[in-house]
PQR file of N, CA, C, O and H, with PARSE charges and radii, in Angstrom:
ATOM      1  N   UNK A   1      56.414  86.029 116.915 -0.4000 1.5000
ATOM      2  CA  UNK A   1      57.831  86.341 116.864 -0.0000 2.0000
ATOM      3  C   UNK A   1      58.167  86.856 115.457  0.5500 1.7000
ATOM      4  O   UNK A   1      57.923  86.069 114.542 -0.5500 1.4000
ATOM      5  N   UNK A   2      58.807  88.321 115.062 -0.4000 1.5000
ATOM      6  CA  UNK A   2      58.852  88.679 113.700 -0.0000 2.0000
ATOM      7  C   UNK A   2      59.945  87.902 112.938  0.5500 1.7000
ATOM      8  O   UNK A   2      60.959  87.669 113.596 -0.5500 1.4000
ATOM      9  H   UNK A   2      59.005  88.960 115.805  0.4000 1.0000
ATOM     10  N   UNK A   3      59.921  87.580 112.010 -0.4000 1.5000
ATOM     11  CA  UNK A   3      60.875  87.284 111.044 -0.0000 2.0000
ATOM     12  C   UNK A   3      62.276  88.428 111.096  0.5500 1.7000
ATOM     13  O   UNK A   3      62.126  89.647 111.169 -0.5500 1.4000
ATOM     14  H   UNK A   3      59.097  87.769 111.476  0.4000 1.0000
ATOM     15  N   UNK A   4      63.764  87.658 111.035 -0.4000 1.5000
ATOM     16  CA  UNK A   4      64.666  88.540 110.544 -0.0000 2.0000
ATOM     17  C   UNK A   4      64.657  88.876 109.595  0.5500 1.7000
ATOM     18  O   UNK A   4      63.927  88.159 108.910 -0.5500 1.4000
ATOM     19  H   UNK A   4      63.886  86.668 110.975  0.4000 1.0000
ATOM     20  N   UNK A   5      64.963  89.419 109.218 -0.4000 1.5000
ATOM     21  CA  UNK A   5      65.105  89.933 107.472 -0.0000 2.0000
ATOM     22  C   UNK A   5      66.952  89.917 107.549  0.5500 1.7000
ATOM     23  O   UNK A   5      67.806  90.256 108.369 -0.5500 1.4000
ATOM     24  H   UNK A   5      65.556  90.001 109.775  0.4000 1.0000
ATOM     25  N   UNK A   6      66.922  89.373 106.313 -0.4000 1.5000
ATOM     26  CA  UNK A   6      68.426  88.437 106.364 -0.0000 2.0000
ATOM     27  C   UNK A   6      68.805  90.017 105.109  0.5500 1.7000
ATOM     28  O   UNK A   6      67.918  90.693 104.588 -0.5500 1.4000
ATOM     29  H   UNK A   6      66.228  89.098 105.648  0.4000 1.0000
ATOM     30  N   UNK A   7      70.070  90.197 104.950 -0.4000 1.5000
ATOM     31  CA  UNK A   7      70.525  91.016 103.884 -0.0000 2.0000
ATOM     32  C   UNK A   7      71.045  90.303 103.227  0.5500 1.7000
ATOM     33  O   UNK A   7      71.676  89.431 103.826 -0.5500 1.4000
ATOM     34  H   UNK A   7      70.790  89.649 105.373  0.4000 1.0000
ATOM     35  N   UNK A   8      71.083  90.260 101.424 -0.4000 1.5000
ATOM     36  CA  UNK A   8      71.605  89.072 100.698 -0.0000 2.0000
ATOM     37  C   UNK A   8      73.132  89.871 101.299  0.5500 1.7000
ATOM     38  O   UNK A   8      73.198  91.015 101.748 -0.5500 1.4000
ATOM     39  H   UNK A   8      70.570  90.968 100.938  0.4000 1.0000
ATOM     40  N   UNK A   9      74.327  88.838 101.139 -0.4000 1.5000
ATOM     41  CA  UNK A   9      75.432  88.818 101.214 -0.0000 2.0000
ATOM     42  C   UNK A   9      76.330  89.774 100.013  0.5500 1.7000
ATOM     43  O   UNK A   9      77.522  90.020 100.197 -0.5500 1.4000
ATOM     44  H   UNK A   9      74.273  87.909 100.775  0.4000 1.0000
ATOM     45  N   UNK A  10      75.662  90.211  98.907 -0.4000 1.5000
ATOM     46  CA  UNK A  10      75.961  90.465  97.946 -0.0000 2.0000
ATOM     47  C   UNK A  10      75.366  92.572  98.032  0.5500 1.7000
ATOM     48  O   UNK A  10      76.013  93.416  97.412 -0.5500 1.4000
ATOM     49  H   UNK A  10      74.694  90.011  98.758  0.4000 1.0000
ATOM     50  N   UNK A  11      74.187  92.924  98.844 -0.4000 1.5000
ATOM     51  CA  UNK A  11      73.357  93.843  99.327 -0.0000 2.0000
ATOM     52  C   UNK A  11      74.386  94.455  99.972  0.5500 1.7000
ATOM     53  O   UNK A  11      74.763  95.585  99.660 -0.5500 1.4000
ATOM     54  H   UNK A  11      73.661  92.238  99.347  0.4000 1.0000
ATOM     55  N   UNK A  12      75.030  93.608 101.121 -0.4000 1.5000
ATOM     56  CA  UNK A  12      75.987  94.193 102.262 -0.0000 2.0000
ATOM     57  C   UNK A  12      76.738  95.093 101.849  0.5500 1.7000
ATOM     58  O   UNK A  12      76.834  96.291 102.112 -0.5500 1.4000
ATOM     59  H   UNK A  12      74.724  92.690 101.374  0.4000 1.0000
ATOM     60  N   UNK A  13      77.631  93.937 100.708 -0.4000 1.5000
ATOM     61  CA  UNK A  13      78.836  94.267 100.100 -0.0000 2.0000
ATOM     62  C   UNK A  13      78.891  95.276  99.410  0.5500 1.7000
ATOM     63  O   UNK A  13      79.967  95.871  99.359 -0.5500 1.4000
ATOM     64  H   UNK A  13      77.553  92.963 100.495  0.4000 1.0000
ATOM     65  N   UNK A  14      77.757  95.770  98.676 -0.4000 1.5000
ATOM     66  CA  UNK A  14      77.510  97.041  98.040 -0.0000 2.0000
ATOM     67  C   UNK A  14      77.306  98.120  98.772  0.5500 1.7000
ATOM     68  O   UNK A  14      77.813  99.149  98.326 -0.5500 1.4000
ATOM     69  H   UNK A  14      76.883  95.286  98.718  0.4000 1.0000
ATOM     70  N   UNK A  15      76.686  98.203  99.810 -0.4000 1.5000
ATOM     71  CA  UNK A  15      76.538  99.091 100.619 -0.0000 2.0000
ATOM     72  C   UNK A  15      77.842  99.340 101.442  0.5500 1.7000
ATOM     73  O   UNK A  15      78.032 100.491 101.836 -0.5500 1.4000
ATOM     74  H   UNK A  15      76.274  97.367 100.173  0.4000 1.0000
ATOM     75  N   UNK A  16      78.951  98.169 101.803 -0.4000 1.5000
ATOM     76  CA  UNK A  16      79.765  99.133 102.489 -0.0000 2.0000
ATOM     77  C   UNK A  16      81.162  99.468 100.958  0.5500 1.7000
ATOM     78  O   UNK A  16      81.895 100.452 101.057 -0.5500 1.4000
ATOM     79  H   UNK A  16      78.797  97.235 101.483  0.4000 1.0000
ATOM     80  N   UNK A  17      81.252  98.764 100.048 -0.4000 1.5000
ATOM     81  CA  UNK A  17      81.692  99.290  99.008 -0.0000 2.0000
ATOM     82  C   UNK A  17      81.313 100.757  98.736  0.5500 1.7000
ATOM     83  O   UNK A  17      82.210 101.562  98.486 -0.5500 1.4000
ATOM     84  H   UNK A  17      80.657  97.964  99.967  0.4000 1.0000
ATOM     85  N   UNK A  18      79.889 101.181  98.779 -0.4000 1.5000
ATOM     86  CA  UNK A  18      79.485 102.809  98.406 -0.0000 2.0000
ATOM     87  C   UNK A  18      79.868 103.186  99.503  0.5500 1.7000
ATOM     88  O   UNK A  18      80.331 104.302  99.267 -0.5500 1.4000
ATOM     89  H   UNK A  18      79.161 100.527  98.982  0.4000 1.0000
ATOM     90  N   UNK A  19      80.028 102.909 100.988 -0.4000 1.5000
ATOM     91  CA  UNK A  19      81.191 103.674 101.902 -0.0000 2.0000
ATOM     92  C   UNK A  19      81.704 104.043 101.457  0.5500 1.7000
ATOM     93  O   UNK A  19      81.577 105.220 101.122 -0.5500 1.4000
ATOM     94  H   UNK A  19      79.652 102.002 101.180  0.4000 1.0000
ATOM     95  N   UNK A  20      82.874 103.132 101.056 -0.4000 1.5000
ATOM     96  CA  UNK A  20      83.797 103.512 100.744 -0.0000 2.0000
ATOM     97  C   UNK A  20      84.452 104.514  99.627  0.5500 1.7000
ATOM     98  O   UNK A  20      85.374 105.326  99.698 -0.5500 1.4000
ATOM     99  H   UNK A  20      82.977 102.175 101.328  0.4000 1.0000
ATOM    100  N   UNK A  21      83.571 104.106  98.552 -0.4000 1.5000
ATOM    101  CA  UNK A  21      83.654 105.260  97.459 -0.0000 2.0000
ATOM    102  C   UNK A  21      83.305 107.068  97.905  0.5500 1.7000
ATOM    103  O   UNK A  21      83.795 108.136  97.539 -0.5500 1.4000
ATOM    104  H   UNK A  21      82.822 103.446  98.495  0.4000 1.0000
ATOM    105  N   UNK A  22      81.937 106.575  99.106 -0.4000 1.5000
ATOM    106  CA  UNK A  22      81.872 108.075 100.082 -0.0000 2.0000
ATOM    107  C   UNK A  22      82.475 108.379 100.695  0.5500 1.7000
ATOM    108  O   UNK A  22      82.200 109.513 101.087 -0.5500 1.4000
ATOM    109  H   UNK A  22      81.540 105.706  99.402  0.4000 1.0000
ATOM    110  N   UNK A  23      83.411 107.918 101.155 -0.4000 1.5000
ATOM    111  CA  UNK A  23      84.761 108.008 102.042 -0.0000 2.0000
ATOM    112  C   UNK A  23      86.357 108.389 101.256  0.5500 1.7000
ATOM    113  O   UNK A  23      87.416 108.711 101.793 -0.5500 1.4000
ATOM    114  H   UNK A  23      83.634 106.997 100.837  0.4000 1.0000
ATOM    115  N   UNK A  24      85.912 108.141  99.317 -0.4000 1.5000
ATOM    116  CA  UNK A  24      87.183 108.475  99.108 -0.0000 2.0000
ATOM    117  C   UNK A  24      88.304 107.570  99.235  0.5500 1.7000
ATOM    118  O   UNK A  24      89.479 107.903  99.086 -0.5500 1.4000
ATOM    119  H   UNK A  24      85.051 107.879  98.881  0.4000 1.0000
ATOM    120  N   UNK A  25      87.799 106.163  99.576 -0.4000 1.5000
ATOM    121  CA  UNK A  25      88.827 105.098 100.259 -0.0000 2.0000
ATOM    122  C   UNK A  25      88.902 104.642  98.592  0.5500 1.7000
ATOM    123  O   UNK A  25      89.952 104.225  98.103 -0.5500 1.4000
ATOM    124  H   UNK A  25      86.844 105.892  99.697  0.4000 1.0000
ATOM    125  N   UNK A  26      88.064 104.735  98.071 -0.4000 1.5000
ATOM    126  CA  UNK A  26      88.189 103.977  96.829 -0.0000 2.0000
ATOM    127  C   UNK A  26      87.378 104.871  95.562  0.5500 1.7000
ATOM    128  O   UNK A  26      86.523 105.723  95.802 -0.5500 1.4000
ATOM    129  H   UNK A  26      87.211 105.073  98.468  0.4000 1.0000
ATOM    130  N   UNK A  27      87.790 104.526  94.317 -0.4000 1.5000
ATOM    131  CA  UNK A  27      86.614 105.620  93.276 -0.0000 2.0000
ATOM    132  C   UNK A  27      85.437 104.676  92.755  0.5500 1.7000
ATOM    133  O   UNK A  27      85.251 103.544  93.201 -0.5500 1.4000
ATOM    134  H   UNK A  27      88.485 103.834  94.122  0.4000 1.0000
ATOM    135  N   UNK A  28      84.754 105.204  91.874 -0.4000 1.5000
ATOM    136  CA  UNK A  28      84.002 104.298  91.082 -0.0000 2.0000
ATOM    137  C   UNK A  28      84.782 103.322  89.932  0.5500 1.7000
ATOM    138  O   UNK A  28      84.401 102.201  89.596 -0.5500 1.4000
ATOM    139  H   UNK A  28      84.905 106.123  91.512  0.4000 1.0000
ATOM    140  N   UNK A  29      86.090 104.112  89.364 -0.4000 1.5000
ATOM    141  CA  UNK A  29      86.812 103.621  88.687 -0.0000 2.0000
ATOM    142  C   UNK A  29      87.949 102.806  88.522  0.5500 1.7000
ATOM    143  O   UNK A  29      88.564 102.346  87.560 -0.5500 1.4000
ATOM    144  H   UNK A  29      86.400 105.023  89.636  0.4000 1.0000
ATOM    145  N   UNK A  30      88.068 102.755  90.046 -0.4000 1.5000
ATOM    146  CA  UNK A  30      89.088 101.306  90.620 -0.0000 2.0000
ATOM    147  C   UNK A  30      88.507 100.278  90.134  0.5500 1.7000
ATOM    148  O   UNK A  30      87.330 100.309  89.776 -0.5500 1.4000
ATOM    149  H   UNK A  30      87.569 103.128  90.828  0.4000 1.0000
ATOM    150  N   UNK A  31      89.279  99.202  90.056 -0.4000 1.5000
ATOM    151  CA  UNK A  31      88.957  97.728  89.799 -0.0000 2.0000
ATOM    152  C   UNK A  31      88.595  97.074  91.212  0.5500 1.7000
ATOM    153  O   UNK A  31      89.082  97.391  92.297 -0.5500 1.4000
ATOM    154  H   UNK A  31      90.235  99.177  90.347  0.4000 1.0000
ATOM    155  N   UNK A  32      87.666  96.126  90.969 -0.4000 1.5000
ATOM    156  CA  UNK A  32      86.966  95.383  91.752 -0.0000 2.0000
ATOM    157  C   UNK A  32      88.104  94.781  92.744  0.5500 1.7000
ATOM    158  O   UNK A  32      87.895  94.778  93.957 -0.5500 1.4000
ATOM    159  H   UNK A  32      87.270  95.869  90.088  0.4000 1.0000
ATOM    160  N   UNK A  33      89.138  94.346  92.277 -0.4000 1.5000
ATOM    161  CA  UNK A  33      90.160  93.651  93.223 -0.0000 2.0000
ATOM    162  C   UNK A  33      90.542  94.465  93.791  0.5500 1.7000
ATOM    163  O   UNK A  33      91.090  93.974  94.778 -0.5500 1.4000
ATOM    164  H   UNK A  33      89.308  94.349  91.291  0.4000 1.0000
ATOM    165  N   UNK A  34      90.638  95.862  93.813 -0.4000 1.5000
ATOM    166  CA  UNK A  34      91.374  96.889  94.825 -0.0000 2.0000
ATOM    167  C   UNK A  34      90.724  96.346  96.195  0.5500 1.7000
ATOM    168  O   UNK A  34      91.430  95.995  97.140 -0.5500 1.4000
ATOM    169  H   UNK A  34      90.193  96.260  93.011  0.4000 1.0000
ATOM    170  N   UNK A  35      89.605  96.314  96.214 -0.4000 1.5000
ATOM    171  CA  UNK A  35      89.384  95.878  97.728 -0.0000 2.0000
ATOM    172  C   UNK A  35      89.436  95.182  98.464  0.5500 1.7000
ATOM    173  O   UNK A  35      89.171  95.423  99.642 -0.5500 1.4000
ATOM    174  H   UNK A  35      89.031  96.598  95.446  0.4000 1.0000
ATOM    175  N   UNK A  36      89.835  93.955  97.969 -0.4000 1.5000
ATOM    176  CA  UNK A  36      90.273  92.907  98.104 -0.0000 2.0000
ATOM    177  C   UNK A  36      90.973  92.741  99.942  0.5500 1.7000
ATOM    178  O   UNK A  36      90.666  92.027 100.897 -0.5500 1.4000
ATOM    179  H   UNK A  36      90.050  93.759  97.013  0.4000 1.0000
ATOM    180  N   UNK A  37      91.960  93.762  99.721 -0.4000 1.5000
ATOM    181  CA  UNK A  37      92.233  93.655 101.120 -0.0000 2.0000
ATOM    182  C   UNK A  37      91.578  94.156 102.557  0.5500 1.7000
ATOM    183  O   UNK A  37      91.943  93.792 103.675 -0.5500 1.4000
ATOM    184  H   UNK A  37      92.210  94.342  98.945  0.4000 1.0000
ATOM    185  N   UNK A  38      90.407  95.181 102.203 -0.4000 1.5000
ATOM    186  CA  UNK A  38      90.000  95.742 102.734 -0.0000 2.0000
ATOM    187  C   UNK A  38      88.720  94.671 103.426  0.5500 1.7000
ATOM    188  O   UNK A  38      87.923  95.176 104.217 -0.5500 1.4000
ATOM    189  H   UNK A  38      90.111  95.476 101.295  0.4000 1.0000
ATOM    190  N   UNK A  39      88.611  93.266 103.080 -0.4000 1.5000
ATOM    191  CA  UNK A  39      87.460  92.699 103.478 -0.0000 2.0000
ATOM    192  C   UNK A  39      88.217  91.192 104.347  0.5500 1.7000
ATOM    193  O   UNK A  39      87.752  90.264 105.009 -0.5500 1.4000
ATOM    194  H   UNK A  39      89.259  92.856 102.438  0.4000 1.0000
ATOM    195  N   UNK A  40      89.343  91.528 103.977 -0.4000 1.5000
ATOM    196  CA  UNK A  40      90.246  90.712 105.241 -0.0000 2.0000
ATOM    197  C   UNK A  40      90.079  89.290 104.589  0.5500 1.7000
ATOM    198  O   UNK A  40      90.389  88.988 103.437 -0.5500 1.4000
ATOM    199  H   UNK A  40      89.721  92.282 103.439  0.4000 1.0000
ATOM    200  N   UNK A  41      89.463  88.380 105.665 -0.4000 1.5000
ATOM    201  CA  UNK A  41      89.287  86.505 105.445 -0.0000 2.0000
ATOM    202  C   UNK A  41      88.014  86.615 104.862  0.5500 1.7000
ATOM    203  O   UNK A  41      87.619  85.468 104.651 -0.5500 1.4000
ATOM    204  H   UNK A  41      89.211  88.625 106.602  0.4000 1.0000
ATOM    205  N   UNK A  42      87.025  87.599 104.433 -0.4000 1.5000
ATOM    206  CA  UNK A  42      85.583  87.524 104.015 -0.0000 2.0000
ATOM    207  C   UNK A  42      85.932  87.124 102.485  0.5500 1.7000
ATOM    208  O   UNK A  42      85.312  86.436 101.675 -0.5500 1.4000
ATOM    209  H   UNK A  42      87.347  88.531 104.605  0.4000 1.0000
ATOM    210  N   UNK A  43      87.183  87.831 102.398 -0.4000 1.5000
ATOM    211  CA  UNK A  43      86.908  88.300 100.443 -0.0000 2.0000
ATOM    212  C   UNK A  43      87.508  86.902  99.560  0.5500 1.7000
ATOM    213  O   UNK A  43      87.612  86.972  98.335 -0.5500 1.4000
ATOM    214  H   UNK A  43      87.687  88.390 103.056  0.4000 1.0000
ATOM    215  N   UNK A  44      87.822  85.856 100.186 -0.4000 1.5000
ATOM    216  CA  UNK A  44      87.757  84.836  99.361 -0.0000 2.0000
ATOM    217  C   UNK A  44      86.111  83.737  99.021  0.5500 1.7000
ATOM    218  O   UNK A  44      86.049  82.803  98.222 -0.5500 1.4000
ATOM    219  H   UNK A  44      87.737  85.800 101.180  0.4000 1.0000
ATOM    220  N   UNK A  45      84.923  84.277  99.950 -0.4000 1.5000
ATOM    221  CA  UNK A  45      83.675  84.025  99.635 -0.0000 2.0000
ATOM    222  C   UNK A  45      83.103  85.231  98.263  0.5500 1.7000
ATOM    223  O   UNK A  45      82.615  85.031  97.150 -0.5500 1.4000
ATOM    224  H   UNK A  45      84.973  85.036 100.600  0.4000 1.0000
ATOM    225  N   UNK A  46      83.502  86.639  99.117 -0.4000 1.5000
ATOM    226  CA  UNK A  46      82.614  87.284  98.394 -0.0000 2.0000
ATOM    227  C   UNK A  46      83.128  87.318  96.981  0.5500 1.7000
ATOM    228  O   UNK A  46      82.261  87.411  96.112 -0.5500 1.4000
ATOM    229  H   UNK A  46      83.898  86.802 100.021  0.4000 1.0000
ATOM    230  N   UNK A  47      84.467  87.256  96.573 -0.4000 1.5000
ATOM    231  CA  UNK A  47      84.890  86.850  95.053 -0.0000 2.0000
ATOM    232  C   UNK A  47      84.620  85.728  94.431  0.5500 1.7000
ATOM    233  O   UNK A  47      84.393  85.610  93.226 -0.5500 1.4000
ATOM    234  H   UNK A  47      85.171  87.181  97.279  0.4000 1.0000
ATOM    235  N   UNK A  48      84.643  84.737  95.381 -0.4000 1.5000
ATOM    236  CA  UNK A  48      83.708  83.512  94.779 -0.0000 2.0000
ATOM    237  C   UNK A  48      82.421  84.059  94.285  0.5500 1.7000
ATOM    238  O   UNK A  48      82.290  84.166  93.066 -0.5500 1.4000
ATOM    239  H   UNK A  48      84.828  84.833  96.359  0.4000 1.0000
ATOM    240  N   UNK A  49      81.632  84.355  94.925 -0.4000 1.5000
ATOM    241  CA  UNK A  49      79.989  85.446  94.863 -0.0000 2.0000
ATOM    242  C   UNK A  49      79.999  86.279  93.919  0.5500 1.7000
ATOM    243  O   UNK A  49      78.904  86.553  93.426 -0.5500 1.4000
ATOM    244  H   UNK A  49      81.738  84.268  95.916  0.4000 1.0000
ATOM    245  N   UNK A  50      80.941  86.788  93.499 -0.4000 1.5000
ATOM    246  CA  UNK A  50      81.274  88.324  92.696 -0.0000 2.0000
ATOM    247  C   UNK A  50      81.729  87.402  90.764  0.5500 1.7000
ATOM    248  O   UNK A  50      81.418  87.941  89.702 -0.5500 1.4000
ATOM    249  H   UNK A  50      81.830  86.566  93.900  0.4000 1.0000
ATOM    250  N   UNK A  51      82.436  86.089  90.857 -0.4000 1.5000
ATOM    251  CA  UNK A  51      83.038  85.666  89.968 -0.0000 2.0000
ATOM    252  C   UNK A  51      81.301  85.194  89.620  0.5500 1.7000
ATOM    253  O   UNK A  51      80.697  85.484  88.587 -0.5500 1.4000
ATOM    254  H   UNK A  51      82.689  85.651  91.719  0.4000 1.0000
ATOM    255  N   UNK A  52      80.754  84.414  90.779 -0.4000 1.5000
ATOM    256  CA  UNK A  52      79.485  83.969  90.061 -0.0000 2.0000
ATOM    257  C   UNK A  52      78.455  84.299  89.673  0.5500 1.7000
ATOM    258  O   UNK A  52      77.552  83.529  89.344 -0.5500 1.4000
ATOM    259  H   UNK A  52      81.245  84.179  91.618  0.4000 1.0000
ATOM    260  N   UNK A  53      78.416  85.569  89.646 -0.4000 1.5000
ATOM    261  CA  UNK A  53      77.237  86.493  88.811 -0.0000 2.0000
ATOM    262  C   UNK A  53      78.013  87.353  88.259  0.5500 1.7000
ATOM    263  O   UNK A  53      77.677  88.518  88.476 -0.5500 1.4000
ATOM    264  H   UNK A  53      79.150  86.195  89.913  0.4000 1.0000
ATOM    265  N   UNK A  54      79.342  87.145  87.338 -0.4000 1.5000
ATOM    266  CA  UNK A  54      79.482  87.229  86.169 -0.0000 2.0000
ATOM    267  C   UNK A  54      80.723  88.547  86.654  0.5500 1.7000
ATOM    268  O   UNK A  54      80.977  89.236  85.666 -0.5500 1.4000
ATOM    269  H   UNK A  54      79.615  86.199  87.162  0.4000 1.0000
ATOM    270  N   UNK A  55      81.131  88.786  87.318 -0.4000 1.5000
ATOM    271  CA  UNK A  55      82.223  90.001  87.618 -0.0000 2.0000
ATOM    272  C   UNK A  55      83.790  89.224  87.256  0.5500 1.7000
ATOM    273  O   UNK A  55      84.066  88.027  87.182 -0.5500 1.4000
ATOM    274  H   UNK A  55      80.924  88.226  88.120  0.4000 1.0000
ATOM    275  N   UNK A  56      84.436  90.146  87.120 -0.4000 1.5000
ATOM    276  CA  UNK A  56      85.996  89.672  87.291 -0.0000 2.0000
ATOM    277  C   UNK A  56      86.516  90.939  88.092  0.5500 1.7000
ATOM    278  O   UNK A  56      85.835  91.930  88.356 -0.5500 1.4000
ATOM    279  H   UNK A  56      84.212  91.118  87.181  0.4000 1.0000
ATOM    280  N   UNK A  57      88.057  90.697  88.485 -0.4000 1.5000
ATOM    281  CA  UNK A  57      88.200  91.337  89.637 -0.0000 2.0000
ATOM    282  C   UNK A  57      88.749  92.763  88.816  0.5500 1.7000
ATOM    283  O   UNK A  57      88.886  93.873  89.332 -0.5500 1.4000
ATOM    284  H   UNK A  57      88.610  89.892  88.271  0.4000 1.0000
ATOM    285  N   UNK A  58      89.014  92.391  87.407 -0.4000 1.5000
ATOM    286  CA  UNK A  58      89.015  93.973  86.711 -0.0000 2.0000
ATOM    287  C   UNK A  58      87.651  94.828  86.129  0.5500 1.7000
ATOM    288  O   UNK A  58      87.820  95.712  85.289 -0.5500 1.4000
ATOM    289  H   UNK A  58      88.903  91.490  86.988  0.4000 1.0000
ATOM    290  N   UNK A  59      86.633  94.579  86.510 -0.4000 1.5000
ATOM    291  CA  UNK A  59      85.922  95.335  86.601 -0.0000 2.0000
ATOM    292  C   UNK A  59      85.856  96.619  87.364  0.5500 1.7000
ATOM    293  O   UNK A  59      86.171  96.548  88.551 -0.5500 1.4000
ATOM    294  H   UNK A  59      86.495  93.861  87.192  0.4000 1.0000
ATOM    295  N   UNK A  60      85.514  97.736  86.903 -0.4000 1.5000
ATOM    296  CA  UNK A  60      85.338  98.819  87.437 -0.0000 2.0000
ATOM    297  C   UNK A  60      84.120  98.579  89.086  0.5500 1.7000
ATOM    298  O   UNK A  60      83.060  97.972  89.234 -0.5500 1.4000
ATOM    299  H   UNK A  60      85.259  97.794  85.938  0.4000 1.0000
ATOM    300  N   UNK A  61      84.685  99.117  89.700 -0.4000 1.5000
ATOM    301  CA  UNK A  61      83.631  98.979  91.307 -0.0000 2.0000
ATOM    302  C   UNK A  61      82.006  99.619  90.668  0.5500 1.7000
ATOM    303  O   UNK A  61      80.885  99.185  90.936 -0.5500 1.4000
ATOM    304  H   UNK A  61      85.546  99.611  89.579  0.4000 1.0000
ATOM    305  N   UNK A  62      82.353 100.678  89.836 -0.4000 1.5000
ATOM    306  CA  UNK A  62      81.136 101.196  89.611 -0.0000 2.0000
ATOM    307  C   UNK A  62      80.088 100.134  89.247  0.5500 1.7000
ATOM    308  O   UNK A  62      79.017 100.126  89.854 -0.5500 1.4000
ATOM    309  H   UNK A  62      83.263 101.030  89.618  0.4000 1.0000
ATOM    310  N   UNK A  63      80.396  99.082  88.115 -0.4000 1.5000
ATOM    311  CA  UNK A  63      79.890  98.170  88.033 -0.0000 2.0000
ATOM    312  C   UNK A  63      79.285  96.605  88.747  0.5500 1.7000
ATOM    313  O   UNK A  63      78.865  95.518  88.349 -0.5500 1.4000
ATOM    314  H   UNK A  63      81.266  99.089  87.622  0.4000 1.0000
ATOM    315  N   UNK A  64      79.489  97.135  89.709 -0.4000 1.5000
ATOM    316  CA  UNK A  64      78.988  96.669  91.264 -0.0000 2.0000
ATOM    317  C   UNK A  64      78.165  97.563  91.885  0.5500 1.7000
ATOM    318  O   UNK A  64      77.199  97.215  92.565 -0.5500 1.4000
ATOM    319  H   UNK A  64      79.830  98.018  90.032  0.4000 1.0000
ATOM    320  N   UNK A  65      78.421  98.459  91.732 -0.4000 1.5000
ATOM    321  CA  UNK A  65      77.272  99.478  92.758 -0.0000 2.0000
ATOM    322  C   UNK A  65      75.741  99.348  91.750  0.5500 1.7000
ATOM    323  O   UNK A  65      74.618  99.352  92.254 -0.5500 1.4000
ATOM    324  H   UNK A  65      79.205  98.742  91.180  0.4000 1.0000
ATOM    325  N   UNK A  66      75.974  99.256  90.491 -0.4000 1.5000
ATOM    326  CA  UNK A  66      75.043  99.640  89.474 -0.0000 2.0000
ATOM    327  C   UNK A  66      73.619  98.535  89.885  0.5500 1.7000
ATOM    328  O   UNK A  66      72.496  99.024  90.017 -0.5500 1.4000
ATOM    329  H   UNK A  66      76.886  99.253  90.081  0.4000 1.0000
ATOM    330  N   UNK A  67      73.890  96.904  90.069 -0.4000 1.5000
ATOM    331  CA  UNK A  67      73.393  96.606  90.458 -0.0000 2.0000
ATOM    332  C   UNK A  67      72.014  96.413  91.095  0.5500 1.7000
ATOM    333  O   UNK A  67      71.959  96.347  92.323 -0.5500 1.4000
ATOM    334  H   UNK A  67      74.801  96.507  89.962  0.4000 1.0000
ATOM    335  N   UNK A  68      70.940  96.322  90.397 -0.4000 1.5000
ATOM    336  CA  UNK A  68      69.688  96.274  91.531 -0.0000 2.0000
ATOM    337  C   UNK A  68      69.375  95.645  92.099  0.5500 1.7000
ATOM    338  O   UNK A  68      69.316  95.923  93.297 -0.5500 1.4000
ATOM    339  H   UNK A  68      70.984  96.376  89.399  0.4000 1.0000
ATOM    340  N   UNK A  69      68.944  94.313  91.609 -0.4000 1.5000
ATOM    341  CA  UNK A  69      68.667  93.016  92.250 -0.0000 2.0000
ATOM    342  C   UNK A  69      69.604  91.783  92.115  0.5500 1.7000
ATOM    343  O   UNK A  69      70.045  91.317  91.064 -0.5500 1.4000
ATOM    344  H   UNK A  69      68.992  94.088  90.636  0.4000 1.0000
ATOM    345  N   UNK A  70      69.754  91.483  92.987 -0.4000 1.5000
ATOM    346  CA  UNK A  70      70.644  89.797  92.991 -0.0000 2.0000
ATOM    347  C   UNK A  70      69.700  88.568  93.406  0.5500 1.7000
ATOM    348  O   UNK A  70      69.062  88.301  94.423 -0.5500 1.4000
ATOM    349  H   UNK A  70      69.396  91.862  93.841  0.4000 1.0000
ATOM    350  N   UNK A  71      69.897  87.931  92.155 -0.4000 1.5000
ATOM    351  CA  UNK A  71      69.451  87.221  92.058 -0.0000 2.0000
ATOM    352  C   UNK A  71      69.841  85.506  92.341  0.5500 1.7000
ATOM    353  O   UNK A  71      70.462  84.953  91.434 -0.5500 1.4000
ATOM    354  H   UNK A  71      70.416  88.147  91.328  0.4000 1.0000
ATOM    355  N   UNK A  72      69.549  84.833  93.350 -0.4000 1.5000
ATOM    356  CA  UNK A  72      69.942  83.305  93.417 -0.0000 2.0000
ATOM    357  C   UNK A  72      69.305  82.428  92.562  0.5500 1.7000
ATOM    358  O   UNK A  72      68.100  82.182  92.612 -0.5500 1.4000
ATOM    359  H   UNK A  72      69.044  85.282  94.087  0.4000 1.0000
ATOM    360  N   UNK A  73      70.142  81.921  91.724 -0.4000 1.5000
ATOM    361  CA  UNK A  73      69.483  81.162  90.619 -0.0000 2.0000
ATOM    362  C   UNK A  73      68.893  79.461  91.523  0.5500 1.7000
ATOM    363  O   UNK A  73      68.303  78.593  90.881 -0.5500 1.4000
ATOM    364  H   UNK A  73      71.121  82.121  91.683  0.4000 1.0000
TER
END
């Protein structure tokens, strides 16, 4: 039986964040909290997630996409 391959929670979020920046919904140069609404009842985990590897919600989005590896300490 193969293994799932799980996506970190943090992987997701970047990927549909660069949607969105490909979509124009958002720039690289918005702040991290702009999206805030766009992730509905999710985005009080993923800002928890986002505060704990060191983001605040005025960070530029770009600085989220930049990202390579996430790491669980």
């Amino acid at each position: 039986m193969p293994r799932k391959q799980v996506i970190h929670p943090m992987v997701k979020l970047q990927q549909q964040v660069s949607s969105l920046v490909n979509s124009k919904i958002v720039t690289p140069d918005d702040n991290i909290g702009k999206i805030a609404l766009l992730f509905g009842r999710d985005w009080a985990f993923l800002k928890s997630e986002l505060i704990a590897y060191g983001f605040s919600m005025q960070d530029p989005i770009r600085d989220l996409l930049v990202v390579e590896k996430w790491e669980d300490e």
